[in-house]
VOSE-461781 format. One record per residue (C-alpha): x, y, z. Coordinates in nm, 4 decimals. Each point is the difference from the previous one (the first is absolute). Layout:
N
+----------+----------+----------+
!        u !        v !        w !
+----------+----------+----------+
!        X !        Y !        Z !
...
+----------+----------+----------+
***
This chain:
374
+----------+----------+----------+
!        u !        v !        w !
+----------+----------+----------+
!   5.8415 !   7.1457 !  -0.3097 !
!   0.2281 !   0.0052 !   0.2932 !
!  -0.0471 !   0.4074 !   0.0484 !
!  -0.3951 !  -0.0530 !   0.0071 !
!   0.0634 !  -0.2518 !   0.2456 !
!   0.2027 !   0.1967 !   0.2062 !
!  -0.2562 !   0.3275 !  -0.0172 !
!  -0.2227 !  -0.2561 !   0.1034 !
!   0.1411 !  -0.1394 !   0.3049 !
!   0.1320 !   0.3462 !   0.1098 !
!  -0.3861 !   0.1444 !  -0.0581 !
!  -0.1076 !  -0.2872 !   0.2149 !
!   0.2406 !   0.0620 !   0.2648 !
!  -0.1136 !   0.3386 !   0.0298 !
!  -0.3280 !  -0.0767 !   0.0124 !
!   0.0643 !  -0.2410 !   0.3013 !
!   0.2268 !   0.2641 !   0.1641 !
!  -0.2970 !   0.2663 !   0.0207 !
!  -0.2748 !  -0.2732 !   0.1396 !
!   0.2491 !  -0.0940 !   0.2535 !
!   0.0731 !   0.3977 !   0.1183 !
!  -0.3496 !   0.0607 !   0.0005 !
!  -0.0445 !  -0.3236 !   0.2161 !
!   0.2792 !   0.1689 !   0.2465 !
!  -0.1646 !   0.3734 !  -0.0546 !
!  -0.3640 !  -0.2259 !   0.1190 !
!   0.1907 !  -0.1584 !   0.2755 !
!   0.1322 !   0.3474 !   0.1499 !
!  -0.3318 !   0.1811 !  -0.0379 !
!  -0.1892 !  -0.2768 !   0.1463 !
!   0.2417 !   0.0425 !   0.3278 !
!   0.0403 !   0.3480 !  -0.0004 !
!  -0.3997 !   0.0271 !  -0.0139 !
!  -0.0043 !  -0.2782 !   0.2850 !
!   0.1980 !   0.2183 !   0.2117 !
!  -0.1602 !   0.2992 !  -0.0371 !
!  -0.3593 !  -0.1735 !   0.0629 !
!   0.1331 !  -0.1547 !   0.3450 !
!   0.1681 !   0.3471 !   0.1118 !
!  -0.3088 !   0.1899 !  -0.0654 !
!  -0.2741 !  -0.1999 !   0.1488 !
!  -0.0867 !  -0.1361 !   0.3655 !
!  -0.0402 !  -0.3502 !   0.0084 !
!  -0.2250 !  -0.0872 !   0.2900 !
!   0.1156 !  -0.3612 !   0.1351 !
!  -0.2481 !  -0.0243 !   0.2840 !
!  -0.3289 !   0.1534 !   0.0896 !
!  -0.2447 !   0.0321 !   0.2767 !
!  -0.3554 !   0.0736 !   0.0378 !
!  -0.2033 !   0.1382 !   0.3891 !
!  -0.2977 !   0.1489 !   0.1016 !
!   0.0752 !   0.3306 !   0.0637 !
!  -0.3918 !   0.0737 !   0.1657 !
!  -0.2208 !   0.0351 !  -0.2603 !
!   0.2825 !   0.0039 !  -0.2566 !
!   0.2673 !  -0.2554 !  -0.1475 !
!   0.3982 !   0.0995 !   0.0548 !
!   0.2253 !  -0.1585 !  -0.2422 !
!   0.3607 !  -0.0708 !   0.0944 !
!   0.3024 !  -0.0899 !  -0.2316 !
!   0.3233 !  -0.0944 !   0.0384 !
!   0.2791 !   0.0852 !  -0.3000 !
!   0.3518 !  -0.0690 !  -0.0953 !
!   0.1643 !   0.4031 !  -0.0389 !
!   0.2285 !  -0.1615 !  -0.3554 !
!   0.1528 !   0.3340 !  -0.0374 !
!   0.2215 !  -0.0094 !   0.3125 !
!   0.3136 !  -0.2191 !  -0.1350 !
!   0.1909 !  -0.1962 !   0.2478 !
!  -0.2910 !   0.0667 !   0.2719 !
!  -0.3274 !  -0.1854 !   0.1327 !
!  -0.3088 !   0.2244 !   0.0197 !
!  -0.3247 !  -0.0875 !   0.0711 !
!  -0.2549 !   0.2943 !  -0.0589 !
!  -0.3241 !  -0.0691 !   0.1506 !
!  -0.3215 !   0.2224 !  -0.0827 !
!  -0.3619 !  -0.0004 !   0.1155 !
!  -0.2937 !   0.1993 !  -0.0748 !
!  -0.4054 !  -0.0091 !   0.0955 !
!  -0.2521 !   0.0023 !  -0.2526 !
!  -0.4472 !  -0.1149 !   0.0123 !
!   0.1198 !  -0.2558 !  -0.3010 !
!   0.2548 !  -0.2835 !  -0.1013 !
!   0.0267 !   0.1199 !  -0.3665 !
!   0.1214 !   0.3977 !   0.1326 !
!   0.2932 !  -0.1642 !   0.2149 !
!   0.2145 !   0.0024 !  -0.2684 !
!  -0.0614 !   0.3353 !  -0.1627 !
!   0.0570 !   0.1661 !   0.3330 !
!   0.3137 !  -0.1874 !   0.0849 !
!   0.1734 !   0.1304 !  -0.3477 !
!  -0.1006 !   0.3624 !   0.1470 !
!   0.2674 !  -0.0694 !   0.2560 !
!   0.3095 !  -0.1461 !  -0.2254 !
!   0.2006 !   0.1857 !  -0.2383 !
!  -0.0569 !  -0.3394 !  -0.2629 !
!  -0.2549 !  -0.1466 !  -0.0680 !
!  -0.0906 !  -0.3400 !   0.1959 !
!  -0.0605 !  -0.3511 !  -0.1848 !
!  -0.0487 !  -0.2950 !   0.2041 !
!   0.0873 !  -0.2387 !  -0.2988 !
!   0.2535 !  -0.1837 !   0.2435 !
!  -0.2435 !   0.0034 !   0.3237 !
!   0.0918 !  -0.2365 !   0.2187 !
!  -0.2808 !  -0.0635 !   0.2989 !
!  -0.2966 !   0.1479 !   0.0286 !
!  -0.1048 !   0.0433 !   0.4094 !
!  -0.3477 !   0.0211 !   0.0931 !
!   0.0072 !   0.2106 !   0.3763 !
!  -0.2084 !  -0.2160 !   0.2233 !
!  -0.3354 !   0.2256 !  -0.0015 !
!   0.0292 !   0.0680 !  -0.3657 !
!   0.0083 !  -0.3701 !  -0.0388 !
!  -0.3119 !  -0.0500 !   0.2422 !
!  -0.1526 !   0.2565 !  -0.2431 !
!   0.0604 !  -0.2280 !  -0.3680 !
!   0.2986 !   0.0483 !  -0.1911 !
!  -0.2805 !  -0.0715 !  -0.2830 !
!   0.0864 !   0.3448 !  -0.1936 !
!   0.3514 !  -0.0939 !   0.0500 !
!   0.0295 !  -0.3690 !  -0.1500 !
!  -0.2377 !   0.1248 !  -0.3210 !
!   0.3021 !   0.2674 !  -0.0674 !
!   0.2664 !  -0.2526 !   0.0659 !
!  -0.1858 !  -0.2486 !  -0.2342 !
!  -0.0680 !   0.2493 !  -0.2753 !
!   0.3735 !   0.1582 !  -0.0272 !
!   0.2044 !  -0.1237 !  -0.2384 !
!   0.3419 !   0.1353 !   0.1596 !
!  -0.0089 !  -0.1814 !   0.3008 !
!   0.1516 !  -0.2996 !   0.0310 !
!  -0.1867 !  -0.3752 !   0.0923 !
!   0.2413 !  -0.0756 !   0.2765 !
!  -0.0528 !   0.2948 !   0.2275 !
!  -0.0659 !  -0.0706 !   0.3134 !
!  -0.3092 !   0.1412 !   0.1890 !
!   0.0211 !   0.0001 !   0.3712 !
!  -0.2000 !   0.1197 !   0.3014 !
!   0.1792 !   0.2089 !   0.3077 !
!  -0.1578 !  -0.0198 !   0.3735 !
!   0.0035 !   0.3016 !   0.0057 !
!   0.0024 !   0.3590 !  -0.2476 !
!   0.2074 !  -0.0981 !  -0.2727 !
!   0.1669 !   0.3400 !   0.0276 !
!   0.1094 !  -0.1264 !   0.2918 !
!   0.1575 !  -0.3366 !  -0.1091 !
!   0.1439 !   0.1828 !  -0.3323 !
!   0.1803 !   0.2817 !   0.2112 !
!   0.2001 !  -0.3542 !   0.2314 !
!   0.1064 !  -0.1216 !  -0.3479 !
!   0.1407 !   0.3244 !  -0.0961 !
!   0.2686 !  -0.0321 !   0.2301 !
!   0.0764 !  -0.3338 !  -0.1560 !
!   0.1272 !   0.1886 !  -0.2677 !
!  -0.1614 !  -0.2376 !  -0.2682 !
!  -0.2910 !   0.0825 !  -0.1840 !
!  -0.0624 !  -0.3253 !  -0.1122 !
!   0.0547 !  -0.1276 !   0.3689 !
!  -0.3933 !  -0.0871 !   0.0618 !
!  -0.0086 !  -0.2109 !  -0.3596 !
!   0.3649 !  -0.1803 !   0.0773 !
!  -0.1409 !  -0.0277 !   0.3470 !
!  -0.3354 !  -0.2105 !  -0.1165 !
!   0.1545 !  -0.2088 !  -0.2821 !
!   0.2618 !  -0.1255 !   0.2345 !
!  -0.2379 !  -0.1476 !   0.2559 !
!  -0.2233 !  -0.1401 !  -0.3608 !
!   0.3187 !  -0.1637 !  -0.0946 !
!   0.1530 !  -0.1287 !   0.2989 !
!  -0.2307 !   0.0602 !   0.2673 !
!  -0.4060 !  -0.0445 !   0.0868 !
!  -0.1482 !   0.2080 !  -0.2052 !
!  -0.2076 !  -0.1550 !  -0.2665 !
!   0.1164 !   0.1515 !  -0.3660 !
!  -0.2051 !   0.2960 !  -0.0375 !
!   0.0527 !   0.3276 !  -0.2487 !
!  -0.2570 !   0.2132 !  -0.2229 !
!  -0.1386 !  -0.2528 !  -0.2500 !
!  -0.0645 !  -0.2562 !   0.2677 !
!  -0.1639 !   0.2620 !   0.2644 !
!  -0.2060 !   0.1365 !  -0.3434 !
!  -0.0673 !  -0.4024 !  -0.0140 !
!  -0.1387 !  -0.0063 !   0.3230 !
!  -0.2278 !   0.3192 !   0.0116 !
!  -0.1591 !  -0.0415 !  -0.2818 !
!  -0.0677 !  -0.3767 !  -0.0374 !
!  -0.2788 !  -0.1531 !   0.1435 !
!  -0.0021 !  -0.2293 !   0.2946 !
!   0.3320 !   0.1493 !   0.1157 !
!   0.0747 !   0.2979 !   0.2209 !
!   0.3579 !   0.1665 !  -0.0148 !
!   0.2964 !  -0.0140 !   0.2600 !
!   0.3004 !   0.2200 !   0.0274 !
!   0.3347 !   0.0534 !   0.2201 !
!  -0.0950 !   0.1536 !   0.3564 !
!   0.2595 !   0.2299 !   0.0978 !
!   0.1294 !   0.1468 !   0.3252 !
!   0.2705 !   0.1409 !   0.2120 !
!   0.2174 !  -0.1211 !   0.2737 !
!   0.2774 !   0.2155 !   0.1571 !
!   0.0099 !   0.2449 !  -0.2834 !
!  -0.0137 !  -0.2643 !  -0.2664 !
!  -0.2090 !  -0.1400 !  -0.2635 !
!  -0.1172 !  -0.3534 !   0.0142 !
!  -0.2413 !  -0.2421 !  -0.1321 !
!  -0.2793 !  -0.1144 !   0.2492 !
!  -0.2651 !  -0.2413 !  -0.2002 !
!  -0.2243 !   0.1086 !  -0.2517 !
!  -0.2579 !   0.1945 !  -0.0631 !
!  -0.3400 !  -0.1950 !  -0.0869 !
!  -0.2711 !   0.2163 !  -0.2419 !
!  -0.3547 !  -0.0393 !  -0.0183 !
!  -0.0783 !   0.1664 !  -0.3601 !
!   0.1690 !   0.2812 !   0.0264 !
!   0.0508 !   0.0368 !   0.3790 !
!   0.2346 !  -0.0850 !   0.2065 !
!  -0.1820 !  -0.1950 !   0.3011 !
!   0.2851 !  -0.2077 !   0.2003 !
!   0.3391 !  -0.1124 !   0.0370 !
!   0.1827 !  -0.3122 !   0.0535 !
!   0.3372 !  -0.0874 !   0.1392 !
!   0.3208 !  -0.0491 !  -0.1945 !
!  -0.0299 !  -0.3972 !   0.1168 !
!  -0.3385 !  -0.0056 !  -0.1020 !
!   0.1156 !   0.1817 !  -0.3563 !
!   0.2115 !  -0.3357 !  -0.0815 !
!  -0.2900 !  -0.2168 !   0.1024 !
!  -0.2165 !   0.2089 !  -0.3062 !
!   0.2794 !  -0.0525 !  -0.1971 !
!   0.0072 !  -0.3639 !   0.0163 !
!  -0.3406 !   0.0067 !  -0.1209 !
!   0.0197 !   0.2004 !  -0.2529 !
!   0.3214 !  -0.0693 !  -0.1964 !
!   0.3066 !  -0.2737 !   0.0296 !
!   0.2082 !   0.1827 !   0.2731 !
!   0.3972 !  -0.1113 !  -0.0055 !
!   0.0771 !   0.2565 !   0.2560 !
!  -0.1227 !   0.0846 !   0.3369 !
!   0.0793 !  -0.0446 !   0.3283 !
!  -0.2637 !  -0.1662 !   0.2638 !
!   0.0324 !   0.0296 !   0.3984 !
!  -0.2351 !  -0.2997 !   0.1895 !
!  -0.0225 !   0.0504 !   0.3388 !
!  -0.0122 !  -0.3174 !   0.2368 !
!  -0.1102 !   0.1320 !   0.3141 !
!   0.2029 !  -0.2632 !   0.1755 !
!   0.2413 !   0.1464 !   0.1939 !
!   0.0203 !   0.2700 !   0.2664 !
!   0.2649 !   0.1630 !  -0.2438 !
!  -0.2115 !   0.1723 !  -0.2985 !
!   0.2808 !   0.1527 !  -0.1427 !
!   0.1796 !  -0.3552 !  -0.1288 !
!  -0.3641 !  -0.1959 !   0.0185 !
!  -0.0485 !   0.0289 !  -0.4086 !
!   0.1117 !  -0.2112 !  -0.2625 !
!   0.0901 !   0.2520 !  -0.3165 !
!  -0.1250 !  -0.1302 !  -0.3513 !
!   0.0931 !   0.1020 !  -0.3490 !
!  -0.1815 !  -0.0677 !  -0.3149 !
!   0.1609 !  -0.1467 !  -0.2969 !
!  -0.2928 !  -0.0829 !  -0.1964 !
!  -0.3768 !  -0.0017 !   0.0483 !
!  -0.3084 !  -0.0476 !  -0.2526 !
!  -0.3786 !   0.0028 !   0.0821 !
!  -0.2393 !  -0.1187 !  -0.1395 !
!  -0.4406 !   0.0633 !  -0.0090 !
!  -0.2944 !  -0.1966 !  -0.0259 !
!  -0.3438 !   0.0754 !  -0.0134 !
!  -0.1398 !  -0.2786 !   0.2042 !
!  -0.3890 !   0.1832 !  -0.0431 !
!  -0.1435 !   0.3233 !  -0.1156 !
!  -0.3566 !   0.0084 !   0.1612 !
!  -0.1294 !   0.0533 !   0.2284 !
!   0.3386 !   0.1184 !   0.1705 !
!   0.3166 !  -0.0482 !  -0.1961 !
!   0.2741 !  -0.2449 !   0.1150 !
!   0.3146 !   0.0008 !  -0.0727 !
!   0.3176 !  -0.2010 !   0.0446 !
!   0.3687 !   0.1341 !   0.0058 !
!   0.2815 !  -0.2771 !  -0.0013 !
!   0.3255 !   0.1706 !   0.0760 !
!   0.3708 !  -0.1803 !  -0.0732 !
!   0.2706 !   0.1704 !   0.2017 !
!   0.3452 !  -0.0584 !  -0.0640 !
!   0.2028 !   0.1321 !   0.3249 !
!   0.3111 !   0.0502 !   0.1247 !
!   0.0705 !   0.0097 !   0.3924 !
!   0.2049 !   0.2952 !   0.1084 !
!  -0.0450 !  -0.0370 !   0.3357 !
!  -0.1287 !  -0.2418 !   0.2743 !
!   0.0407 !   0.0130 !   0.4121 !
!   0.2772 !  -0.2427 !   0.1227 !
!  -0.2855 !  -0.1989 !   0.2029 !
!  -0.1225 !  -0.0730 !  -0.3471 !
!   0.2080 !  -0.3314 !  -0.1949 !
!  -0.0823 !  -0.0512 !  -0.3498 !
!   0.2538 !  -0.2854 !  -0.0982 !
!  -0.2238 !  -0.2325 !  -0.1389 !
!  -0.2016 !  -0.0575 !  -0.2568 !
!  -0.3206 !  -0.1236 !   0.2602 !
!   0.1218 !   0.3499 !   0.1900 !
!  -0.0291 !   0.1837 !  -0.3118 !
!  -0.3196 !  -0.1134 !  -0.1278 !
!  -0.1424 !   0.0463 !   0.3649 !
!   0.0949 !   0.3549 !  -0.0828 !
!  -0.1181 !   0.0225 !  -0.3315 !
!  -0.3991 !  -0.0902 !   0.1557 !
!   0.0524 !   0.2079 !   0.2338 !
!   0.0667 !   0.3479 !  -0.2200 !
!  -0.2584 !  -0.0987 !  -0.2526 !
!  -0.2494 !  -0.0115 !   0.2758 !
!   0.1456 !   0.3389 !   0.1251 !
!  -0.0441 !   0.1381 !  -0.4033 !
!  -0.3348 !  -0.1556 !   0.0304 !
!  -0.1223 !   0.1693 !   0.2687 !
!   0.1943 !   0.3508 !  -0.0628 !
!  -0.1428 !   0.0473 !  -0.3485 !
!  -0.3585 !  -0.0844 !   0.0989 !
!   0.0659 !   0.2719 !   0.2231 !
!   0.0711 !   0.2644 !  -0.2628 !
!  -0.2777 !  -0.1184 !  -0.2312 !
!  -0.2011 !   0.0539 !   0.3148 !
!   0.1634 !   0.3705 !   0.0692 !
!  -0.0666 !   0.0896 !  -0.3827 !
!  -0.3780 !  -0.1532 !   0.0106 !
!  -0.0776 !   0.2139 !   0.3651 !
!   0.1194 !   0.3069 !  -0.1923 !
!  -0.1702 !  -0.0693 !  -0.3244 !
!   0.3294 !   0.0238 !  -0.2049 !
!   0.1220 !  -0.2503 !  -0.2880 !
!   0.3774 !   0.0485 !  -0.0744 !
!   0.0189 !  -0.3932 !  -0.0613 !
!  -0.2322 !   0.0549 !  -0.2698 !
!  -0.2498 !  -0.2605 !   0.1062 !
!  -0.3107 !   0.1866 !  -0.1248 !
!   0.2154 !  -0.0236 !  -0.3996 !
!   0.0599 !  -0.3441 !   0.0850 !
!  -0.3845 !  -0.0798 !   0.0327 !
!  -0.0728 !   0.1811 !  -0.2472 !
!   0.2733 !  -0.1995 !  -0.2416 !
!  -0.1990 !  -0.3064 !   0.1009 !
!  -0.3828 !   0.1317 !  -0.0450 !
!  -0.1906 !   0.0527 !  -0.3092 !
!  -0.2261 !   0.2490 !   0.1678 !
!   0.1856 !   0.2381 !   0.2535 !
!  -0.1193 !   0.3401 !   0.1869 !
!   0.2464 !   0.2005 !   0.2137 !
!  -0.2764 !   0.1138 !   0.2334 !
!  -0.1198 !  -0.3330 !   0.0368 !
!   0.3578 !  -0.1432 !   0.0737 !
!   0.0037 !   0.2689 !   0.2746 !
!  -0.2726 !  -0.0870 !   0.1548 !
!   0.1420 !  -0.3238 !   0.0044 !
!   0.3576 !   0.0535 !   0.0586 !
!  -0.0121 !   0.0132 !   0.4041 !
!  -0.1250 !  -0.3785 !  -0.0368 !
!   0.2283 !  -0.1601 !  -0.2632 !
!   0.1592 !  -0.3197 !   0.1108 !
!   0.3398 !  -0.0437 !  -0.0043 !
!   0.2064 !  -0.3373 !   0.0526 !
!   0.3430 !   0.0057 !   0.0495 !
!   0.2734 !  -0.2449 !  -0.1034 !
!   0.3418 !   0.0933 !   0.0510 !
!   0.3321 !  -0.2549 !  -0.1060 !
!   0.2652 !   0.0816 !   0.1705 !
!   0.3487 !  -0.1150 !  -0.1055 !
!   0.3707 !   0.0763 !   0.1645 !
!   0.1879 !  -0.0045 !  -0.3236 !
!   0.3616 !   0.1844 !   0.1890 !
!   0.0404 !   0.0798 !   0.3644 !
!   0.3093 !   0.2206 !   0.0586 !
!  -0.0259 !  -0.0705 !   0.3508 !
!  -0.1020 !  -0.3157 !   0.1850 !
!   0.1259 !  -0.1481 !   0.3318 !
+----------+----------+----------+
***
């Protein structure tokens, strides 16, 4: 009895033994096969589309893996009548072939954008290797251009690290694939993007980009980008210059806010035969900066204060619903917000509309910290 039980256990231990090589043996393959996939493909990080006259040039920036110890960046361009022959051509000029399963921004060249990046987004939305939270982005000028400063950054993710830093801590409003797909196809909407430049040989974020459809049509300031942003999602970050205009020094004449917390809400005050809406805005702020003529040490000082920037917001966001109305664009999303609200609801109709919607504007300021009062 005690031999069979021995057999036993010793059978059993060698059964567990072999599962647990083969679990190592798995473990190895899987790497060494990892290894081999990464040294024998290009990975294409960041990619750029022009006009190139009649033609489209694509642009991409990669990460050269092979080179241990050293940075590379390899960028590559070619010219083709078609989106969809880009990448064929560019694997004619690369000894591996080139996945863009890690691509990190996509930049539309400013007259490709003027064109419609239509072709592009449907590709984008349709490939199952790309990732949600890529960034698309549009350049003031070719995107060649723009791609071939970053180069000598020597990061090919710089554009991408570049955009989600100013999402997270900075102006922009969030923005990545899924919610630019968001806002170019759904109705009432229109889609906005990062608008970038260069100063003094370096890359920087101006504003955004504003899209009618698939077009770009007009920009707006990196200021104006955190007003949008306020409007369109609860912004913790951001920084805010007001000007005061009251003092024959500009350069110390501002009061610096930034935002701690913010929420908006809508209401459809009527549909027909123009629609009205209301936006009530609750703005949480801390003071960075004021002039030294300026004393906030009481509370009556402080709530004189308070009126006086939610007037400013008041005024300053009428203007940009103004700006986006004159240039028949809709990155707040108005037009969806209308149509939330309306059993019956045509897009063309809403544009004819849309230059006439009403818009009243309450804003509640609050000083919740001030780092720097006299």
């Amino acid at each position: 009895m005690i031999g069979m039980r021995t057999r036993f256990l010793e059978r059993g231990a060698s059964i567990l033994a072999k599962i647990f090589l083969s679990l190592v043996l798995c473990v190895c393959l899987t790497a060494c096969g990892e290894q081999k996939i990464v040294n024998n493909i290009r990975l294409v990080h960041t990619i750029g589309y022009d006009m190139a006259g009649a033609n489209i040039k694509g642009t991409v920036l990669m990460g050269d893996y092979k080179k241990q110890g050293e940075d590379d960046i390899l960028l590559l361009d070619t010219v083709s009548n078609s989106e969809f022959d880009l990448m064929p051509r560019l694997n004619t000029k690369t000894e591996d072939p080139i996945e863009y399963g890690q691509l990190g921004v996509v930049l539309f060249g400013k007259k490709f954008s003027k064109r419609g990046v239509a072709l592009i987004m449907k590709n984008l939305c349709g490939d199952p290797n790309i990732s949600s939270r890529m960034h698309l982005a549009v350049a003031d000028m070719d995107a060649t251009e723009l791609l071939e400063i970053t180069r000598q950054s020597k990061n090919s993710y710089f554009l991408s690290d570049l955009i989600e830093q100013n999402v997270k801590k900075g102006n922009l409003p969030r923005n990545n694939l899924q919610i630019s797909l968001f806002n170019f196809y759904g109705k009432g909407r229109d889609m906005y993007l990062p608008h970038l430049s260069q100063e003094r040989g370096n890359v920087k974020i101006d504003g955004l980009a504003l899209f009618r459809k698939d077009k770009y049509i007009t920009k707006i300031n990196i200021r104006d980008a955190l007003l949008l942003k306020l409007l369109i999602e609860n912004a913790k970050n951001g920084s805010f210059l007001v000007p005061l205009g009251e003092s024959k020094d500009p350069q110390n004449d501002f009061i610096l806010l930034k935002f701690l917390d913010t929420n908006v809400k809508f209401k459809l005050e009527k549909r027909e035969p123009t629609p009205s809406i209301s936006l009530h805005l609750k703005m949480d702020t801390q003071i960075k900066y004021v002039p030294n003529k300026m004393s906030l040490q009481s509370n009556e000082e402080i709530s004189i204060f308070e009126k006086r920037m939610a007037a400013y917001f008041e005024q300053e966001i009428q203007r940009l619903i103004s700006f986006a109305k004159n240039n028949n664009v809709d990155p707040i999303g108005l037009g969806d917000f209308v149509r939330s609200k309306s059993e019956k609801w045509s897009s063309s109709d809403f544009q004819e509309k849309y230059s006439k919607l009403e818009t009243h504007v309450d804003v509640e300021f609050k000083v919740i910290q001030s780092a720097y009062i006299h």
